[in-house]
C-alpha positions as a Markdown table, in Angstrom:
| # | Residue | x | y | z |
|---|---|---|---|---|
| 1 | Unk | 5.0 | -4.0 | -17.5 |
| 2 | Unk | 7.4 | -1.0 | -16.8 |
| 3 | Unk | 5.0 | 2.2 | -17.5 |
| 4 | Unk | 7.6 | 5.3 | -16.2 |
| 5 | Unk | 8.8 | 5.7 | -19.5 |
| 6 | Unk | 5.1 | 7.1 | -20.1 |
| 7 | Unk | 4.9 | 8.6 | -16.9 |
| 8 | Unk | 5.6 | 12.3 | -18.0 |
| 9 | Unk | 2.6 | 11.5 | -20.6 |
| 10 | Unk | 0.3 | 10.0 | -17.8 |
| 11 | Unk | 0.9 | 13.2 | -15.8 |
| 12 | Unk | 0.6 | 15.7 | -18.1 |
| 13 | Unk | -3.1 | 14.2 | -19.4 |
| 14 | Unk | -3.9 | 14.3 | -15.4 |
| 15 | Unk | -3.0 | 17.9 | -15.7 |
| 16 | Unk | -5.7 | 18.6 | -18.7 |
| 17 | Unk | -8.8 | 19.1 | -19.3 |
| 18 | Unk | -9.8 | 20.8 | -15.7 |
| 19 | Unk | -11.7 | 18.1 | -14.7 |
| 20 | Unk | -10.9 | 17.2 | -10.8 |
| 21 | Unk | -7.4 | 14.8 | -10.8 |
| 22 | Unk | -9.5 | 11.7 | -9.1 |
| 23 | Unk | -12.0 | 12.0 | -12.1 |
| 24 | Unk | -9.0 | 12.0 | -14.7 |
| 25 | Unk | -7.4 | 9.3 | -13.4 |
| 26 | Unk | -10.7 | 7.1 | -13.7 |
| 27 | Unk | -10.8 | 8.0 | -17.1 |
| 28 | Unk | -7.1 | 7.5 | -18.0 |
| 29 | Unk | -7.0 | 4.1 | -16.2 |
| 30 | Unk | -9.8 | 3.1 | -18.5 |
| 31 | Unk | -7.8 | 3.9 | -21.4 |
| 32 | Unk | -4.6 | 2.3 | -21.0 |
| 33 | Unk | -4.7 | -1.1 | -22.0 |
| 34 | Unk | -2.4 | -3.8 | -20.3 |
| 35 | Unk | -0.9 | -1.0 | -18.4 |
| 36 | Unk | -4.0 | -0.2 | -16.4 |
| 37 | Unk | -3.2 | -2.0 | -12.9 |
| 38 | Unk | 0.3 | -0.5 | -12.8 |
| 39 | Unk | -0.8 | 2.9 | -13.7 |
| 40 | Unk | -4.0 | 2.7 | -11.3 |
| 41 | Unk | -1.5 | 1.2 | -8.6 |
| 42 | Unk | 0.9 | 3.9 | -8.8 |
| 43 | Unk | -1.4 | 6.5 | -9.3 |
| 44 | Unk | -3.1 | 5.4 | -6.4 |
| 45 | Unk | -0.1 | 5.1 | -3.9 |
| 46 | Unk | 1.3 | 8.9 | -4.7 |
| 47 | Unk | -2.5 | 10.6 | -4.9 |
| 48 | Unk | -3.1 | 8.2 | -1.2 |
| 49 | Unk | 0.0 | 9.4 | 0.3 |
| 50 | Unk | -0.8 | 12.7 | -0.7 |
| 51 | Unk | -3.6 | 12.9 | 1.1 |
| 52 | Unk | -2.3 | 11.0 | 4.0 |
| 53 | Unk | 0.4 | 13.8 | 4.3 |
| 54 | Unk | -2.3 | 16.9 | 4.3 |
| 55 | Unk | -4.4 | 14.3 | 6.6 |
| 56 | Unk | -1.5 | 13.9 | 9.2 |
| 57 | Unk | -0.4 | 18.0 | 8.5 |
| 58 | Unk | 3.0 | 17.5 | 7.9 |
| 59 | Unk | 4.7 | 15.7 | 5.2 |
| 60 | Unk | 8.5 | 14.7 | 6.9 |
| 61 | Unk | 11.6 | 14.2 | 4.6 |
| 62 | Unk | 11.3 | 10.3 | 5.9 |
| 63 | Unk | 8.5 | 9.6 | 4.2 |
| 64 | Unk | 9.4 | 11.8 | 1.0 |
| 65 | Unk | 12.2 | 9.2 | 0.9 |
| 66 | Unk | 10.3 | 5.9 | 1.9 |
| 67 | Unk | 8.0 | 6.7 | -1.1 |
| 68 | Unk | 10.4 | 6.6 | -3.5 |
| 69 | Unk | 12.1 | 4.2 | -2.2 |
| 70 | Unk | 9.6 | 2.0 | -2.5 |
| 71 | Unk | 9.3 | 2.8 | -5.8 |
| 72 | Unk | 12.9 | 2.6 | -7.2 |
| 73 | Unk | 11.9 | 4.9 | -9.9 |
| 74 | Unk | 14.1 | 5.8 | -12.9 |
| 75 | Unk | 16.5 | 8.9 | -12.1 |
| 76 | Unk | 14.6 | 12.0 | -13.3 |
| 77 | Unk | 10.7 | 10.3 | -12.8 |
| 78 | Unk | 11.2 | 12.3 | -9.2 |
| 79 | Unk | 10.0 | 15.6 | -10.7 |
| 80 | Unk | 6.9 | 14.2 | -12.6 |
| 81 | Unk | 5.7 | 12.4 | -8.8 |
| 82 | Unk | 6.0 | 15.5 | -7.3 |
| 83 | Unk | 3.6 | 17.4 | -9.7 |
| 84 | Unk | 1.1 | 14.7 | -9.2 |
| 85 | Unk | 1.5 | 14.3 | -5.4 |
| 86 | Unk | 0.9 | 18.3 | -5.8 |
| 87 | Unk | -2.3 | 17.4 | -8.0 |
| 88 | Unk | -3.8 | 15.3 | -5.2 |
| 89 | Unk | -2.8 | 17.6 | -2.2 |
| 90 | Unk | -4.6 | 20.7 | -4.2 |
| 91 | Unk | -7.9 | 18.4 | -5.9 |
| 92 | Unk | -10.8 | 19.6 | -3.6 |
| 93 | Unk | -11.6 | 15.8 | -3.5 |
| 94 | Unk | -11.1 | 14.6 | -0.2 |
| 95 | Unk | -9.2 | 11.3 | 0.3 |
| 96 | Unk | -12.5 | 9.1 | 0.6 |
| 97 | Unk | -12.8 | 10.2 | -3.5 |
| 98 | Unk | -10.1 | 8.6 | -3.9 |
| 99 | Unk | -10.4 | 5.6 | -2.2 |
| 100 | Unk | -13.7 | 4.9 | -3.3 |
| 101 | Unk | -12.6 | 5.2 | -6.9 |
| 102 | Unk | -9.8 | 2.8 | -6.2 |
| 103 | Unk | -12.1 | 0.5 | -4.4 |
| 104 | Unk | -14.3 | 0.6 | -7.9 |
| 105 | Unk | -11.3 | -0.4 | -9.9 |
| 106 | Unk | -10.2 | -3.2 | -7.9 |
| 107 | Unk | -13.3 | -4.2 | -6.5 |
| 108 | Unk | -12.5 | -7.9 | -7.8 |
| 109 | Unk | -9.4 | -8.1 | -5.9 |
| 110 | Unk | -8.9 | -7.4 | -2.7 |
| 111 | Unk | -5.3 | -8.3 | -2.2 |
| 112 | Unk | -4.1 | -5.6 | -4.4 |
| 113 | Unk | -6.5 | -3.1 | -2.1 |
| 114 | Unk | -4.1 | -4.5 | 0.5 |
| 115 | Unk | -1.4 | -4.2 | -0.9 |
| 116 | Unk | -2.2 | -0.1 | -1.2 |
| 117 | Unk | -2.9 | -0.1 | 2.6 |
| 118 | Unk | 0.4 | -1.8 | 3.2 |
| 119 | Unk | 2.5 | 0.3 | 1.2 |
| 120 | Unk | 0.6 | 3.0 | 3.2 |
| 121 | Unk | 1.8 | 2.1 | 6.5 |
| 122 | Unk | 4.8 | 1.3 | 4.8 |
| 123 | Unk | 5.3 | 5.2 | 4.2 |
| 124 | Unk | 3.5 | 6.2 | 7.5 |
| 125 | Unk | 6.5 | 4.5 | 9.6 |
| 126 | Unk | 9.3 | 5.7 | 7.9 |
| 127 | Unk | 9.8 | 8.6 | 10.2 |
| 128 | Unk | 9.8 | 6.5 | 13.1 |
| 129 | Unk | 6.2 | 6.2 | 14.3 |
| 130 | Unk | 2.9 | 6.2 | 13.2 |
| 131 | Unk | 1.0 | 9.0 | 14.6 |
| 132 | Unk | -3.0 | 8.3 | 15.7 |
| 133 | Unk | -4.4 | 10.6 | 12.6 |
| 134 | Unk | -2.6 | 8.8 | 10.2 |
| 135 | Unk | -3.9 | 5.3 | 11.9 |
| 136 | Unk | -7.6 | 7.5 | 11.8 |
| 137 | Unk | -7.0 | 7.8 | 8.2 |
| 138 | Unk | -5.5 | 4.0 | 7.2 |
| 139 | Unk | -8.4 | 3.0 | 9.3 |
| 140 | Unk | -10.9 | 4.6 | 7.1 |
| 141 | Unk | -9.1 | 3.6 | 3.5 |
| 142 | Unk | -9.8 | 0.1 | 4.9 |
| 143 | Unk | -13.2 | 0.4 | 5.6 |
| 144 | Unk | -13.6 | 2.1 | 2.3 |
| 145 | Unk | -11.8 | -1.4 | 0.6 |
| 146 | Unk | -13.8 | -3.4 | 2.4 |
| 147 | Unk | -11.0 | -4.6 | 4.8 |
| 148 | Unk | -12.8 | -6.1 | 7.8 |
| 149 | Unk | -11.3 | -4.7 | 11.4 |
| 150 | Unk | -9.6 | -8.4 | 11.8 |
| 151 | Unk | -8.1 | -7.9 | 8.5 |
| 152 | Unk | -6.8 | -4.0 | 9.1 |
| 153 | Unk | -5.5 | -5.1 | 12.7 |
| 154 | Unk | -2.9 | -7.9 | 11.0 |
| 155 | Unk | -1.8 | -6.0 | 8.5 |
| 156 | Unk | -1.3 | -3.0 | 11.2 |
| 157 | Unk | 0.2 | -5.5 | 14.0 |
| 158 | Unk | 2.5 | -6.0 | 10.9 |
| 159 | Unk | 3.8 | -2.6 | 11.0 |
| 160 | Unk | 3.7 | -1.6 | 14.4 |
| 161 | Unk | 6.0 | -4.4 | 15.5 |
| 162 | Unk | 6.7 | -3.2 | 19.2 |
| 163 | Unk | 2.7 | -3.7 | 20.2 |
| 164 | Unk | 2.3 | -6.8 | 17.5 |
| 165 | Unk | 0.8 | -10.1 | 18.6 |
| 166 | Unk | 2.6 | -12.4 | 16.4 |
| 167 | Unk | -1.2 | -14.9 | 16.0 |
| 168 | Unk | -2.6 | -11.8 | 14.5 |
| 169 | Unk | 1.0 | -11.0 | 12.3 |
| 170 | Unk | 0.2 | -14.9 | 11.4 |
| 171 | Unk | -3.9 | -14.7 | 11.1 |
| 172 | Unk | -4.3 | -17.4 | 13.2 |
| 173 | Unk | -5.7 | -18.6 | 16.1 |
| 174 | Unk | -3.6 | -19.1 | 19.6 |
| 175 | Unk | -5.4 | -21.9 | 20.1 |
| 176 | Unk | -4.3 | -23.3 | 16.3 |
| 177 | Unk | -1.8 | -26.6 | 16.9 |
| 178 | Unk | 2.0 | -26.5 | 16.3 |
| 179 | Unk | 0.9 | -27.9 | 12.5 |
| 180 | Unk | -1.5 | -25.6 | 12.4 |
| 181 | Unk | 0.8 | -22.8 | 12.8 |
| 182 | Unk | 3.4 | -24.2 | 10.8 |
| 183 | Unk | 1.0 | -24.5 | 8.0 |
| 184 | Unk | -0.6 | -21.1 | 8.4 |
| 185 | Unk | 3.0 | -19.8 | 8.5 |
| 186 | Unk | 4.2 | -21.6 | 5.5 |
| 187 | Unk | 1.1 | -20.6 | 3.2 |
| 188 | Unk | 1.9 | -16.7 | 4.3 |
| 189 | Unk | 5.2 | -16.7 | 2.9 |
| 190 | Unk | 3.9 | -18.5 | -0.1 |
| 191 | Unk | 1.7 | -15.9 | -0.9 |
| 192 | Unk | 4.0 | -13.0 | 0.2 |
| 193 | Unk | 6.7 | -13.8 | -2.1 |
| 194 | Unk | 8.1 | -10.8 | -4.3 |
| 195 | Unk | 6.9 | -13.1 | -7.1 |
| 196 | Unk | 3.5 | -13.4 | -6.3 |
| 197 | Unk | 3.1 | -9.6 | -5.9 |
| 198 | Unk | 4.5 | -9.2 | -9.5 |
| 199 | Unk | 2.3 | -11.7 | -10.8 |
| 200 | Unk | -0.8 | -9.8 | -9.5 |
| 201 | Unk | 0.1 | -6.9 | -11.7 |
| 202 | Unk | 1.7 | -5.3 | -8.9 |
| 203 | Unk | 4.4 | -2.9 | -10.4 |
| 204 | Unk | 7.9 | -4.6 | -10.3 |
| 205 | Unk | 9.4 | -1.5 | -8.2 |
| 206 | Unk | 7.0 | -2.0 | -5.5 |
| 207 | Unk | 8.7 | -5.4 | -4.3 |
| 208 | Unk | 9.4 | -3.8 | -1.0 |
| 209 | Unk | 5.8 | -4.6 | 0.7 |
| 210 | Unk | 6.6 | -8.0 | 0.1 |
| 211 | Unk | 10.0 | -8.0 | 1.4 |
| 212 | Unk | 8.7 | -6.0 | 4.8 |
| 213 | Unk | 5.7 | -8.2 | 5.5 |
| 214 | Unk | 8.0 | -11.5 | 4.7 |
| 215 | Unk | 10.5 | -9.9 | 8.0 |
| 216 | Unk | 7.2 | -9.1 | 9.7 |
| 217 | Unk | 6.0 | -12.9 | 9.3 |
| 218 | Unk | 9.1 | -14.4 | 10.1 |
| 219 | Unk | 9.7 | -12.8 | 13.4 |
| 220 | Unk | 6.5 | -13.3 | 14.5 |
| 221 | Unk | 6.9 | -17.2 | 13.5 |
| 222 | Unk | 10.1 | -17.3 | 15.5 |
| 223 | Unk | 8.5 | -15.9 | 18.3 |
| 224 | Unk | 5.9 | -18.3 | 18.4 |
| 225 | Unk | 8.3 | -20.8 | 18.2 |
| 226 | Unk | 10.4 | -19.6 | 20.9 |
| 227 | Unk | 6.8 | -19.6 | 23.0 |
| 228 | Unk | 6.2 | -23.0 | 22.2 |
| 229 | Unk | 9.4 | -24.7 | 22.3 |
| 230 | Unk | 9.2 | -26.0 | 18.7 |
């Protein structure tokens, strides 16, 4: 379900009521129905990055542009995320808040929680490198999801390609058998296809994390190829 046509609504109740923004959002996710994944997605990504930007001290044009596009929003929704990326930057509630909220709202579905920390890193890397605060900070939103340090290293080794060992890209063993691999490899893409993400509840626009995790997992499946000789 496509919410931006309601996304000038959704921002101007965040804007009411001078309650803190990471309250209001708890209570307007509540109240939206079948929209309520792909408003507390979205919310989530823009009030995370946010916060990631103020963590890191400097918010670069790169990933201004990586975030939206990522999202592929309609022309003119540009102004309405910059008021709420404002929102979060000023809402005395530190980024922890937030995550823990977000935790609350997915706590039956970790994937998705994943899916935030990868679209994350996806904006972290867009000016070229991912600086040690903002791994500090993606380090912490994991822990906050409950996203174990094996879990947070693949999807990291993901992003930062030059330092990635293509088992952990995979989540599997060295040790694992050619079939084993090939298996492991197979099921990944599976489950990393644009499709899946959609069917989760993931908004449509955000098809991009897929995309990026399925070069990710095929590079690192070639490589392990070319290792083996298979």
């Amino acid at each position: 379900m496509n919410f931006w046509g309601s996304f000038d609504k959704i921002v101007g109740a965040l804007q009411t009521g001078g309650a803190q923004l990471v309250d209001r959002l708890q209570q307007l996710v509540q109240s939206v129905g079948e929209a309520r994944r792909n408003v507390a997605f979205t919310v989530a990504m823009i009030a995370l990055s946010a916060k990631m930007a103020k963590a890191d001290g400097v918010v670069t044009h790169d990933e201004v542009i990586a975030f939206y596009d990522l999202f592929e929003m309609p022309a003119g929704e540009e102004r309405n995320v910059s008021r709420l990326f404002q929102l979060a930057q000023q809402d005395v509630a530190g980024f922890e808040t937030y995550a823990s909220k977000l935790s609350v709202l997915f706590a039956e579905d970790e994937t998705t929680r994943a899916d935030v920390l990868d679209g994350l890193f996806y904006i972290a890397k867009a000016d070229g490198v991912i600086h040690e605060r903002e791994v500090a900070y993606l380090s912490r939103i994991a822990e906050i999801f409950g996203i174990d340090a094996v879990g947070f290293s693949q999807i990291k080794a993901r992003h930062i390609r030059g330092d990635g060992d293509p088992y952990l890209v995979l989540g599997i063993d060295m040790a694992a058998s050619d079939e084993e691999v090939r298996s492991c490899y197979r099921k990944q893409v599976r489950e990393t296809h644009p499709d899946r993400l959609i069917g989760r509840g993931v908004p449509e626009e955000f098809v991009k994390i897929a995309s990026d995790k399925l070069v990710a997992l095929n590079k690192a499946y070639e490589q392990i190829c070319a290792e083996r000789g298979i």
